[in-house]
C-alpha positions in Angstrom: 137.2 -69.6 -55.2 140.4 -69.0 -55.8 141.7 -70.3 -59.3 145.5 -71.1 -60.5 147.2 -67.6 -59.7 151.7 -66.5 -59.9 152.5 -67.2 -56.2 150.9 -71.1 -56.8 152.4 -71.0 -59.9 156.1 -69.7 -58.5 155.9 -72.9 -56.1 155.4 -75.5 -59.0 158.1 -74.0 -61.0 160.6 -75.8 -62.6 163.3 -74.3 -60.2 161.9 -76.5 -57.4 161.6 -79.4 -59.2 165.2 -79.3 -60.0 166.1 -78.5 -56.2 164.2 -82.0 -55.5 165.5 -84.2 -58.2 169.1 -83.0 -57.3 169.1 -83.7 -53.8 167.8 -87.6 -55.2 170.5 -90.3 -52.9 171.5 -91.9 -50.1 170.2 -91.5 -47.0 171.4 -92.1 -43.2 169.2 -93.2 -40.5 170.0 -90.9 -37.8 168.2 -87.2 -37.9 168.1 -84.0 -35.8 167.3 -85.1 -32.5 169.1 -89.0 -32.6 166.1 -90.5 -33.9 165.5 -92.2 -36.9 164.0 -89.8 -39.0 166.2 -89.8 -42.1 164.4 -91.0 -45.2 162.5 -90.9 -47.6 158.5 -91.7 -47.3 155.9 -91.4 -49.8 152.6 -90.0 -49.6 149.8 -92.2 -48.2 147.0 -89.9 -47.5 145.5 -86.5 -47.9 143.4 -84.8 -44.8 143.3 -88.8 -44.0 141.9 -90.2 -47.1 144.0 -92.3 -49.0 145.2 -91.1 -52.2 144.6 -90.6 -55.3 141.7 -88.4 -53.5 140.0 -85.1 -54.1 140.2 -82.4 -51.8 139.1 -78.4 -51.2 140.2 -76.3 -48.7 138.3 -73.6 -48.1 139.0 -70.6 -50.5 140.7 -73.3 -52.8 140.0 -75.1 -56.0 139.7 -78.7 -55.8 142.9 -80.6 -56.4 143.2 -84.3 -57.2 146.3 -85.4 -55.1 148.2 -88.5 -56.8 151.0 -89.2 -55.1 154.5 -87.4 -53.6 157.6 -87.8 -51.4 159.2 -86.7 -48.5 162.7 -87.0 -48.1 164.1 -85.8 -44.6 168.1 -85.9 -44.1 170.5 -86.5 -41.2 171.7 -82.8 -41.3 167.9 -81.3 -41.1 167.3 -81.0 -45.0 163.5 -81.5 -46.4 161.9 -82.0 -49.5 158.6 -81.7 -50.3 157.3 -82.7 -53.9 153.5 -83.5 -54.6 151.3 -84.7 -57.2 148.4 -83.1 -58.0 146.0 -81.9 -61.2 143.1 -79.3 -60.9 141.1 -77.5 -63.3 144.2 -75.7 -64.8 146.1 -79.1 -65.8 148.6 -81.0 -64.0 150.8 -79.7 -61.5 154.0 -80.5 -58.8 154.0 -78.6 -55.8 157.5 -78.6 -54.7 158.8 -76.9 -51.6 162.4 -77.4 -49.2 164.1 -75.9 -46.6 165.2 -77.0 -43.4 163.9 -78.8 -40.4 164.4 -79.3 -36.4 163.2 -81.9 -34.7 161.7 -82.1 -30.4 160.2 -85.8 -29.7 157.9 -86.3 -32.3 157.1 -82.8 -33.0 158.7 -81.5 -36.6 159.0 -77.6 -37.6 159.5 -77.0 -41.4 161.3 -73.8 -42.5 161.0 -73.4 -46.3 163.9 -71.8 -48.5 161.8 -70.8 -50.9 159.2 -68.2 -49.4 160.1 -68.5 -45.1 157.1 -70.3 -44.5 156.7 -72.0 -41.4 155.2 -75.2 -40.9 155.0 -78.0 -38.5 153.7 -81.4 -38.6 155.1 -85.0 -36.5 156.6 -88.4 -37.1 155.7 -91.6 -35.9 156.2 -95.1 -36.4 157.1 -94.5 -40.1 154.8 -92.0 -40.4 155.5 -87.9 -41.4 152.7 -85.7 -41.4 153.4 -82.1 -42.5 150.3 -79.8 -41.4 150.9 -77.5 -45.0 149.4 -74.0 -46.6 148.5 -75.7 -49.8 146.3 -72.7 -50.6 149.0 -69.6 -50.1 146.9 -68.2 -47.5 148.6 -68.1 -44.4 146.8 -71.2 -42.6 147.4 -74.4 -42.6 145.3 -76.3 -44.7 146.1 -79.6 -45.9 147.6 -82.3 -44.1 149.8 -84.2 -46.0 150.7 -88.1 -44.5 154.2 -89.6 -45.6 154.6 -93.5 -44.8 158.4 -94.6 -44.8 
């Protein structure tokens, strides 16, 4: 298994918290795309079950996830900030970058390693299809309720 290691450790850092809590404010209603994807929606589920809920991707610890946000903004900013404590202690993982927008389909581009990841929205609903381990895949799916 693979414990608490620098790249996981980079990505909770207190550089990206600050990056989320500044871009903290006001919001319009209209997104990439004309739709109404602006917002801010909090997390609801992890891989479906509701949270607070313990999960283990495969070549992971386990991570108790307690709660997060996503906030998505009219001029295709995201940021990602979630909750979570494992056998090292308590932890944020905390990730931005920019985003496009086709239907209901949602690409993520992250400013902090050039990640890609993708993920949808629906009726008030953001799912973001993320590589919580650092392992190239996509391995937890992460659902945001407006």
């Amino acid at each position: 298994m693979k414990g608490f290691d620098l790249e996981r450790a980079w990505r909770y850092s207190a550089v990206g918290a600050l990056l989320v809590a500044g871009a903290c404010g006001g919001h319009d209603n209209t997104g990439p795309g004309g739709g109404s994807t602006a917002g801010s929606y909090d997390l609801s589920s992890t891989n479906g079950n509701a949270v607070p809920t313990i999960e283990q991707a495969e070549g992971c610890t386990p991570s108790r996830f307690e709660g997060g946000t996503m906030t998505l903004t009219a001029d295709g900013d995201w940021q990602l900030r979630v909750q979570f404590d494992d056998e090292t202690g308590n932890h944020v993982l905390a990730d931005h970058g920019q985003y496009t927008q086709d239907g209901t389909d949602l690409q993520f581009e992250s400013a902090q390693d050039g990640s890609t990841a993708f993920g949808d929205i629906e009726d008030g609903w953001v799912v973001i299809h993320y590589d919580f381990c650092f392992n190239g895949e996509a391995d937890t799916d992460f659902e945001f309720q407006r």
